[in-house]
C-alpha positions as CSV (number, residue, x, y, z in Angstrom):
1,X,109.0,71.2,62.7
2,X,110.2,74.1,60.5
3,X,113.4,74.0,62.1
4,X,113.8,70.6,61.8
5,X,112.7,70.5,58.0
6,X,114.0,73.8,56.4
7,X,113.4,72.7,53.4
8,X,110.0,72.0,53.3
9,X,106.9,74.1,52.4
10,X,104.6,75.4,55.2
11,X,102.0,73.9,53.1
12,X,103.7,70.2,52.9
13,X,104.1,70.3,56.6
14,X,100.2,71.6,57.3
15,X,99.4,68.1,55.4
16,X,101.6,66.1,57.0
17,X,99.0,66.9,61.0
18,X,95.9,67.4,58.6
19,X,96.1,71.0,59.0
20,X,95.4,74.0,56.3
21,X,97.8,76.2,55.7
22,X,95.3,79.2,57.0
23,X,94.5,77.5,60.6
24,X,98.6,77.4,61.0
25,X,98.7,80.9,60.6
26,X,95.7,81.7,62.3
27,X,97.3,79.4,65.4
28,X,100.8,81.3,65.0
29,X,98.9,84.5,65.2
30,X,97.1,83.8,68.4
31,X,100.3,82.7,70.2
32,X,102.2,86.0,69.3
33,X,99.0,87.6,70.8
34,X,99.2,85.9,74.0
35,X,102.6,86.4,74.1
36,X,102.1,90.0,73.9
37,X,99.2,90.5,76.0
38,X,101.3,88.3,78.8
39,X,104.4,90.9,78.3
40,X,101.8,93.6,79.5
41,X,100.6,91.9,82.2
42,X,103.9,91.3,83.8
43,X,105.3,94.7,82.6
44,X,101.9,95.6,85.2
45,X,102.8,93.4,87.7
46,X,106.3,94.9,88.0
47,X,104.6,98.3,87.9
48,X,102.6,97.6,91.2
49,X,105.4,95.8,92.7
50,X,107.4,99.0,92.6
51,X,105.5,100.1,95.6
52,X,103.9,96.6,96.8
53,X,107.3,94.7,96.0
54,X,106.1,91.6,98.1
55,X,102.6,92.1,96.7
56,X,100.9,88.0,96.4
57,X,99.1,86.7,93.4
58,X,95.7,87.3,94.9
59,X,96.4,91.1,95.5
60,X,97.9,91.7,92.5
61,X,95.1,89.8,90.5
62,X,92.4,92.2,91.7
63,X,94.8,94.8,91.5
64,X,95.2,93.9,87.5
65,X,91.0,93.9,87.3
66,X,90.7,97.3,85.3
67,X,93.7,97.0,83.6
68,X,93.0,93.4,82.0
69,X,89.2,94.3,80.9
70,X,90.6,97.8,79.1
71,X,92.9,95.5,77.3
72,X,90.8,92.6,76.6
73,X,93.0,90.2,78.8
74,X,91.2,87.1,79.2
75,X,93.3,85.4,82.3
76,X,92.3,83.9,85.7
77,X,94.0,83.9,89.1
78,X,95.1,80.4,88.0
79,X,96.2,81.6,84.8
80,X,98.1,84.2,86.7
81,X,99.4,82.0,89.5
82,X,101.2,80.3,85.8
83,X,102.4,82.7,84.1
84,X,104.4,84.2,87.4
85,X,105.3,81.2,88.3
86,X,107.2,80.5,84.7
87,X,108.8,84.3,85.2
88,X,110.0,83.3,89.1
89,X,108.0,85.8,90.5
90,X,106.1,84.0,92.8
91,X,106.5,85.6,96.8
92,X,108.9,83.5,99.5
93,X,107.9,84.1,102.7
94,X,110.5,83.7,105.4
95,X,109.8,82.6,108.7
96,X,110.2,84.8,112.1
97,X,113.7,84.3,113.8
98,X,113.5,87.1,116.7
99,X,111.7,87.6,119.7
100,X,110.4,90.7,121.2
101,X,107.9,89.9,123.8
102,X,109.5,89.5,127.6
103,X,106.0,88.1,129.5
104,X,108.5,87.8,132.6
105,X,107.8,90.7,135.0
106,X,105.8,92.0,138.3
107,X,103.3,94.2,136.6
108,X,99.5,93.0,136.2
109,X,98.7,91.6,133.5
110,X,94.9,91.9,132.2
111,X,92.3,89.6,130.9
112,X,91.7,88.3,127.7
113,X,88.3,90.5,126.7
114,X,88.1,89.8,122.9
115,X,87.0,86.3,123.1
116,X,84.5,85.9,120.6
117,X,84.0,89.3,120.0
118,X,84.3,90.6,116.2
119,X,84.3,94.3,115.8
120,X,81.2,95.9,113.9
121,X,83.2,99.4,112.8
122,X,86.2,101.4,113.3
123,X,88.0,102.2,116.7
124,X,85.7,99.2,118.6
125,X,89.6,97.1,119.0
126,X,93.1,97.7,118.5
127,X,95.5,95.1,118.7
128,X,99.2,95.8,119.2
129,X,102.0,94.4,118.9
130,X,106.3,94.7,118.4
131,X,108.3,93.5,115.3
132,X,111.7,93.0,114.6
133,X,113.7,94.8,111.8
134,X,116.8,93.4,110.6
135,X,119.1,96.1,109.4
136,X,122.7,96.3,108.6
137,X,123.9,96.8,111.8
138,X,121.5,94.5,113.6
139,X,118.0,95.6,114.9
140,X,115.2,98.2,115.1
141,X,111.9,97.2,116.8
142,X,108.7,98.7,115.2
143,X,105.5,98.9,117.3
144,X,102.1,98.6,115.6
145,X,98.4,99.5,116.7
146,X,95.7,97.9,113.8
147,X,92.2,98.5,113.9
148,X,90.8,95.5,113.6
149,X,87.7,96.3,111.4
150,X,89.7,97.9,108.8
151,X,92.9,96.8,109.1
152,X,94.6,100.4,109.6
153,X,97.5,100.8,111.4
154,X,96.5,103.7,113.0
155,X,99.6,103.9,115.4
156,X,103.4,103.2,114.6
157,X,106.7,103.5,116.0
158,X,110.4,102.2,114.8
159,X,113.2,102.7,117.5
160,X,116.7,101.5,118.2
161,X,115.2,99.6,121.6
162,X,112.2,98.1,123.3
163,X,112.1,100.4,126.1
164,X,108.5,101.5,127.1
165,X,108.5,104.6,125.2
166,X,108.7,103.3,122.1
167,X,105.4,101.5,122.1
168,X,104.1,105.1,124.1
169,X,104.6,106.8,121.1
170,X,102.9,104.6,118.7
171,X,99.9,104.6,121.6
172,X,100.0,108.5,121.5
173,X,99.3,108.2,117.3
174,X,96.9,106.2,117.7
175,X,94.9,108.4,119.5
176,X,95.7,111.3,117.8
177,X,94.2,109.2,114.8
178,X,90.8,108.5,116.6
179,X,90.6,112.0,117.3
180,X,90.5,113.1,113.9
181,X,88.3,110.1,112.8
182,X,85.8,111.4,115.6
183,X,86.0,115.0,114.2
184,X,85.6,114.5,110.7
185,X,82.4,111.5,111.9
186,X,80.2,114.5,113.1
187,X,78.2,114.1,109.5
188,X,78.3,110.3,110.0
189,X,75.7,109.4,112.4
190,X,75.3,105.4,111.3
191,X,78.6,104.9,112.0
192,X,79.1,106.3,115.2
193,X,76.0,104.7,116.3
194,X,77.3,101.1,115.2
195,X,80.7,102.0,117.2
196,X,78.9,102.7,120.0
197,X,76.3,100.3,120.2
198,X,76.3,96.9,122.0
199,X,77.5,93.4,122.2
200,X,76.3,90.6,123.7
201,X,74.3,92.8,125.8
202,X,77.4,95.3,126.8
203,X,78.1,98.9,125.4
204,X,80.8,98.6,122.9
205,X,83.8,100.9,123.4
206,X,87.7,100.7,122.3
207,X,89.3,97.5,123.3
208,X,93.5,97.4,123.2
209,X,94.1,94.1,122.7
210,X,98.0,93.2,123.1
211,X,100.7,90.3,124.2
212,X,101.3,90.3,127.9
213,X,105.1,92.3,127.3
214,X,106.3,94.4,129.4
215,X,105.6,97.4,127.5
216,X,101.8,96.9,127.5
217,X,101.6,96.0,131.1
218,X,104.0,99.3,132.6
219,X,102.2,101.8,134.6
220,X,102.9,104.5,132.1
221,X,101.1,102.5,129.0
222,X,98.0,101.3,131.4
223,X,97.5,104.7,132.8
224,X,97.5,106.3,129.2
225,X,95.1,103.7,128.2
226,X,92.8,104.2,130.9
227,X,93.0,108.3,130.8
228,X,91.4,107.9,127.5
229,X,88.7,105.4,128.4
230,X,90.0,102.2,126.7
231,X,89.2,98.5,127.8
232,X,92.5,96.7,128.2
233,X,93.0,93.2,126.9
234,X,95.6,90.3,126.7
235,X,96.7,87.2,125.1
236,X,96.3,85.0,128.1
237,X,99.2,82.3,127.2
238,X,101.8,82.5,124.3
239,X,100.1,81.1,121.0
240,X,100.3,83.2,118.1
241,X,96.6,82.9,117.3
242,X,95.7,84.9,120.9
243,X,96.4,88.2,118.7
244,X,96.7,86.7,115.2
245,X,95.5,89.9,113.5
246,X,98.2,91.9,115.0
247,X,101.0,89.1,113.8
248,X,99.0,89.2,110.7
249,X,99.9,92.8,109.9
250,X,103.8,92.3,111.1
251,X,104.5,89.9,108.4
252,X,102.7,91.7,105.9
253,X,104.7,95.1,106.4
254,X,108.2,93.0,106.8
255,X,107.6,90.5,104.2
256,X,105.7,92.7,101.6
257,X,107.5,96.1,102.4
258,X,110.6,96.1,104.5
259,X,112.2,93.0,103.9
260,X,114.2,93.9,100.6
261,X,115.5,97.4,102.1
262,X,118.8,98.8,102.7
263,X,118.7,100.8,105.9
264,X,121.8,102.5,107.6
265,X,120.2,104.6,110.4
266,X,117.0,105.0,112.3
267,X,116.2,108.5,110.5
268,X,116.5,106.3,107.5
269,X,114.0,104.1,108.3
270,X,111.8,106.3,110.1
271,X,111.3,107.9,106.7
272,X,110.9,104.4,104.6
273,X,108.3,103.2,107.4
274,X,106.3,105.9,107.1
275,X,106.2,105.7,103.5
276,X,105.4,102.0,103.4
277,X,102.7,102.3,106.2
278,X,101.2,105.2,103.9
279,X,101.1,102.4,100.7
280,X,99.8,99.8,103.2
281,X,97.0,101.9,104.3
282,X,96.1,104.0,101.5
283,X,96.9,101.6,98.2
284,X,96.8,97.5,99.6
285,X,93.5,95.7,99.2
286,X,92.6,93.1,102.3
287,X,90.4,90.1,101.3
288,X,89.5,90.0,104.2
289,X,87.6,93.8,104.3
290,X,86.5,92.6,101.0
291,X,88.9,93.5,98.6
292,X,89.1,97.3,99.4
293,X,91.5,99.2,101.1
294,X,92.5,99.9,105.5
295,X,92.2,103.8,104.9
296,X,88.6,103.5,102.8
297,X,86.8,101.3,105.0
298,X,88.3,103.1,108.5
299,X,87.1,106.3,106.7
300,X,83.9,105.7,105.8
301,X,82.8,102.7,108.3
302,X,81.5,100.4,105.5
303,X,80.2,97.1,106.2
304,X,82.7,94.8,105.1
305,X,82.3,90.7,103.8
306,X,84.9,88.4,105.8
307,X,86.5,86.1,103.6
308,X,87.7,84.1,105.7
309,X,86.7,82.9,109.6
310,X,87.4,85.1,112.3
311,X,91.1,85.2,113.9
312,X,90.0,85.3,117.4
313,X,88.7,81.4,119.1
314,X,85.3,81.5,120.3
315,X,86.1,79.4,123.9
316,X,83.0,77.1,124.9
């Protein structure tokens, strides 16, 4: 209205809505506050996207906990959801255009053992799976192995094919990862004893839980997998859900960390993937291992709160 009537007295326009000359002020005072205390919340939110650049609302709103109570921040995830929305920051998610799995071959393929099973503590299931990576001159494939209690990727691979021994090598980290988790679990008796309890009545031991691919189902792969005592276990048809945890983690590491990335060859991105797996396991909370982080729950076997149901179909 000032702008309108430059003439006019602050006081003379206060009367004309009823208002006191003070409560205008004291109302142009708060909105300069919000509108600095909103400046350094996303000046924060840009912070942790420097690492987590495809970091969601909900992450970065628990993320933005400590920071929001030390600066007397009063704003809810709703409140947040707003005020990124108004900036354009809000995540697009793109939608899978490549396929890696080839289901067509001679060698066995294995049962689906994870049917309504949930696992209890660390190294009880793996699932697995391959990704696509679109570079600039076409494709890399990444192989993955999660643990599905705390959402580690505990294996990785990225390779300029989808030959057998690329997945091998992300199988042979994954072991040498539940080597050192068994070493440094001497002092942890309750949590070996959870991972090696029982289930339905059966011990528990390590499941690998995987697509029916050709990599999974070679001779070389099984016979590593069985040298080191793990139960094998596939999606029996070609629905997503069958090994939704594993798909889970692919689009969170493309769409969160890879996507945005200029990469020109594979030493290249074996360096940024190991740097973004590092962030993903060490720095991203999960709500679904509530709210804390792969690395801290796979190291200390915590019982975690599910957020959400479990991904695997309970079949009558």
């Amino acid at each position: 209205m000032k702008g309108l009537y430059p003439r006019l007295s602050i006081i003379k326009l206060c009367g004309w809505f009823g208002l006191s000359k003070q409560a205008y002020y004291q109302h142009q005072s708060r909105r300069i506050k919000r509108a600095k205390q909103e400046e350094l919340v996303l000046q924060q939110v840009h912070l942790l996207r420097r690492d987590h650049p495809k970091m969601g609302v909900r992450k970065l709103y628990q993320e933005l906990g400590t920071f929001l109570s030390s600066h007397g921040i009063k704003l809810g995830r709703d409140g947040l959801f707003d005020l990124l929305s108004a900036h354009n920051l809000l995540i697009k998610r793109r939608k899978r255009s490549a396929k890696t799995t080839q289901s067509y071959h001679h060698y066995r393929k294995h049962p689906n053992l994870i049917q309504g099973f949930e696992a209890t503590a660390p190294n009880q299931l793996w699932v697995s799976d391959l990704t696509y990576w679109r570079v600039e001159e076409g494709f890399y494939y990444i192989s993955l192995i999660t643990d599905a209690y705390s959402r580690k990727i505990v294996g990785y691979h990225v390779g300029e094919s989808l030959e057998v021994v690329e997945s091998l090598s992300a199988l042979k980290m994954a072991l040498s990862t539940r080597k050192r988790w068994e070493r440094d679990r001497t002092e942890s008796p309750e949590v070996i004893k959870r991972v090696q309890g029982v289930q339905g009545g059966e011990p528990i031991g390590l499941i690998h839980h995987s697509d029916r691919g050709i990599q999974y189902c070679s001779t070389k792969y099984v016979k590593l997998l069985e040298k080191n005592g793990i139960a094998i276990s596939m999606t029996q048809s070609g629905d997503p859900l069958d090994n939704a945890l594993a798909e889970r983690v692919n689009g969170i590491l493309k769409g969160e960390y890879l996507e945005e990335l200029r990469v020109s060859n594979l030493r290249q991105a074996k360096s940024y993937l190991r740097k973004k797996i590092r962030l993903y396991n060490a720095h991203r909370p999960h709500m679904s291992i509530s709210g804390l982080t792969p690395d801290y729950v796979y190291g200390t076997g915590v019982r975690v709160s599910r957020k959400w149901k479990n991904y695997y179909r309970i079949v009558p």
